[in-house]
C-alpha positions in Angstrom: 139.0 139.3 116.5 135.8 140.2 115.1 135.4 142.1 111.7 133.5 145.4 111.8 130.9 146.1 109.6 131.0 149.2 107.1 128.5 150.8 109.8 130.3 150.3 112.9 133.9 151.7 111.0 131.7 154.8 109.5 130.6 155.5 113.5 133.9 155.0 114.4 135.5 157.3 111.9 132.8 159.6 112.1 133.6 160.3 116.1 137.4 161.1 115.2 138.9 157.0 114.8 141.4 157.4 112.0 142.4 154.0 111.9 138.8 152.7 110.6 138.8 155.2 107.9 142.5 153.6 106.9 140.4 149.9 107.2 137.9 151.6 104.8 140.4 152.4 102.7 142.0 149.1 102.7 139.0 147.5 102.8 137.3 148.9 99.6 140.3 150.0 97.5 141.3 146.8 95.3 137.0 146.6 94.3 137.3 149.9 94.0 140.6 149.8 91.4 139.8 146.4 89.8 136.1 148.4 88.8 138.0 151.6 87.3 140.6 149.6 85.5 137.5 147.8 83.7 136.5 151.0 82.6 139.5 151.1 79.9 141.3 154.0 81.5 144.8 154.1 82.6 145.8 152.7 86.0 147.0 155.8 87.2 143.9 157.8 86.3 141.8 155.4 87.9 144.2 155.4 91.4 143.8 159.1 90.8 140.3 158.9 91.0 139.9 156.7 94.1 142.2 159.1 95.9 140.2 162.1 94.8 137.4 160.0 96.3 138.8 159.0 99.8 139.6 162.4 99.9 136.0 163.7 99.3 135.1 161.5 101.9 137.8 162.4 104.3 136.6 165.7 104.3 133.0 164.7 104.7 132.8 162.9 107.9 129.1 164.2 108.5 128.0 162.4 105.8 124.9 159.4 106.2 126.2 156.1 105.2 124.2 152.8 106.4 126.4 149.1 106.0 124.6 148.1 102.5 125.3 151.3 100.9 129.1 152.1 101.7 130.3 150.2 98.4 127.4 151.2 96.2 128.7 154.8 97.3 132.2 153.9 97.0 131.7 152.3 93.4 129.6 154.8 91.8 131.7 157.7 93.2 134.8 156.2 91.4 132.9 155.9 88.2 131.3 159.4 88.1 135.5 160.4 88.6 136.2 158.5 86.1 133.7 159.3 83.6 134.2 163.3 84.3 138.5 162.6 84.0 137.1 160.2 80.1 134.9 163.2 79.2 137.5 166.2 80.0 140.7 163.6 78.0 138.1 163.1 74.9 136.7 166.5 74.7 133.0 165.3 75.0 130.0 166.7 76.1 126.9 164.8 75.8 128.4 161.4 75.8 126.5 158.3 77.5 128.0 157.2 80.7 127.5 153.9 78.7 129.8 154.8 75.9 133.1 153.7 77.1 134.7 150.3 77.0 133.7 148.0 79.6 136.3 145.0 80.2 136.2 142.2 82.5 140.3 140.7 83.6 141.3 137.8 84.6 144.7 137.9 86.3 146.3 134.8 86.8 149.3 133.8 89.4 152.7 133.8 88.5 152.6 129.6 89.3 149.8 129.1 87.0 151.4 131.2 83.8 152.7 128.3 81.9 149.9 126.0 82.3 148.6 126.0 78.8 145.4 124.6 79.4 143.9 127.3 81.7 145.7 130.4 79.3 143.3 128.4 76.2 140.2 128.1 79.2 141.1 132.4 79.7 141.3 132.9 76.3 137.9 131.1 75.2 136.4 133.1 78.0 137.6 136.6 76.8 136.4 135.7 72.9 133.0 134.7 75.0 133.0 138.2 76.9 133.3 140.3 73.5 130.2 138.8 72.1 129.0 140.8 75.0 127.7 144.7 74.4 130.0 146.9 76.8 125.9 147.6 78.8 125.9 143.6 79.5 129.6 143.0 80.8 129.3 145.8 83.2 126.7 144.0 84.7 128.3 140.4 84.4 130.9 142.2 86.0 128.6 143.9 89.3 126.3 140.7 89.4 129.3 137.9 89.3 132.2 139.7 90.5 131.0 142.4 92.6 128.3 140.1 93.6 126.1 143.3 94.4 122.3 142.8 94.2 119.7 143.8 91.4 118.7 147.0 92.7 122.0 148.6 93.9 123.5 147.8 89.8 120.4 149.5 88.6 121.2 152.1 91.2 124.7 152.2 90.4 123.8 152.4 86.5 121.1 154.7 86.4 118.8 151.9 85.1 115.7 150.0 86.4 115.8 147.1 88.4 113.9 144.9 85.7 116.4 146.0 82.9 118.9 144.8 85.5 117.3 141.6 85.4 117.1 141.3 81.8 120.1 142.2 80.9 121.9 139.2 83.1 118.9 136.7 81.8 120.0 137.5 78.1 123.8 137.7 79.0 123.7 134.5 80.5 121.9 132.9 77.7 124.0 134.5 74.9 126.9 132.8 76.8 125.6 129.4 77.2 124.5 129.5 73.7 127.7 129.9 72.6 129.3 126.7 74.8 127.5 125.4 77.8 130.6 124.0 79.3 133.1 126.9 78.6 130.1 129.2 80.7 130.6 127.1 83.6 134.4 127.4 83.0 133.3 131.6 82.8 131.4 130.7 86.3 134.1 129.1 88.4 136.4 131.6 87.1 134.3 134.5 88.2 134.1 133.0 91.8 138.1 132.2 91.7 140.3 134.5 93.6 142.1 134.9 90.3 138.9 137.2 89.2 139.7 141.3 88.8 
């Protein structure tokens, strides 16, 4: 059975098809939560805040959304939840949607917890990640993780495509600076399914 694209279960929902807004939901729901978590909010404010969104969108069937813009929408709706529920809890007004702690998890599977060797390779990694500014693991995070393209981070940030670039060029480097081989380690973790 084929896999519908983001368009064809947007058309579908948008003509009355429940069931493809329930795959959307499925579909775009662990990004959606493993994004908001990294965020440094609780897990239930951040579920709070995708429902808030599905339920926005529920209610908006009418609205325009083409196959390479349903996650950007998805992501950056979730954030701008999450940043108005951070700015309500700290009382603060004119705060920098860049001004709260960005954090990129590894999870790893209950078979691998005792092997000693990957916890130390996690470990290293994390240490390696905090040299990072909050601005450059966010977009570690979208780049590697996400694996969304220049333009829709700089979208998604409210920054310009070049600082986009610049930003993972210096990232990069600060990290193999620091050990070429524990960055590849940071690489093939990133692409593991283990990666939040």
């Amino acid at each position: 059975m084929e896999i519908p694209t983001d368009t064809e279960l947007w058309n579908r929902f948008k003509t009355g098809d429940r069931n493809a807004f329930s795959i959307i939901y499925k579909r775009y729901f662990p990004t959606m939560y493993a994004y908001g978590c990294s965020m440094g909010i609780t897990h239930d404010n951040v579920k709070d805040a995708i429902q808030e969104v599905f339920m926005n969108l529920y209610f908006v069937p009418h609205m325009e959304i083409e196959s390479n813009t349903l996650k950007f929408y998805l992501l950056r709706s979730v954030k701008n939840k999450i940043l108005d529920l951070w700015r309500s809890q700290k009382n603060k007004i004119g705060i920098s949607e860049n001004d709260y702690n960005f954090t990129i998890n590894f999870t790893i599977e209950d078979k691998l917890m005792e092997d000693e060797e990957y916890t130390a390779i996690k470990q290293r990694i994390s240490h390696m990640l905090n040299t990072l500014t909050n601005h450059q693991k966010e977009v570690m995070y979208l780049r590697y993780i996400e694996e969304l393209d220049y333009e829709t981070i700089a979208q998604l940030m409210n920054i310009k495509v070049q600082s986009v670039r610049n930003i993972v060029c210096k990232s990069v480097e600060k990290l193999k600076s620091l050990s070429p081989d524990e960055f590849l380690c940071f690489l093939a973790l990133l692409s593991s399914p283990l990666a939040n």
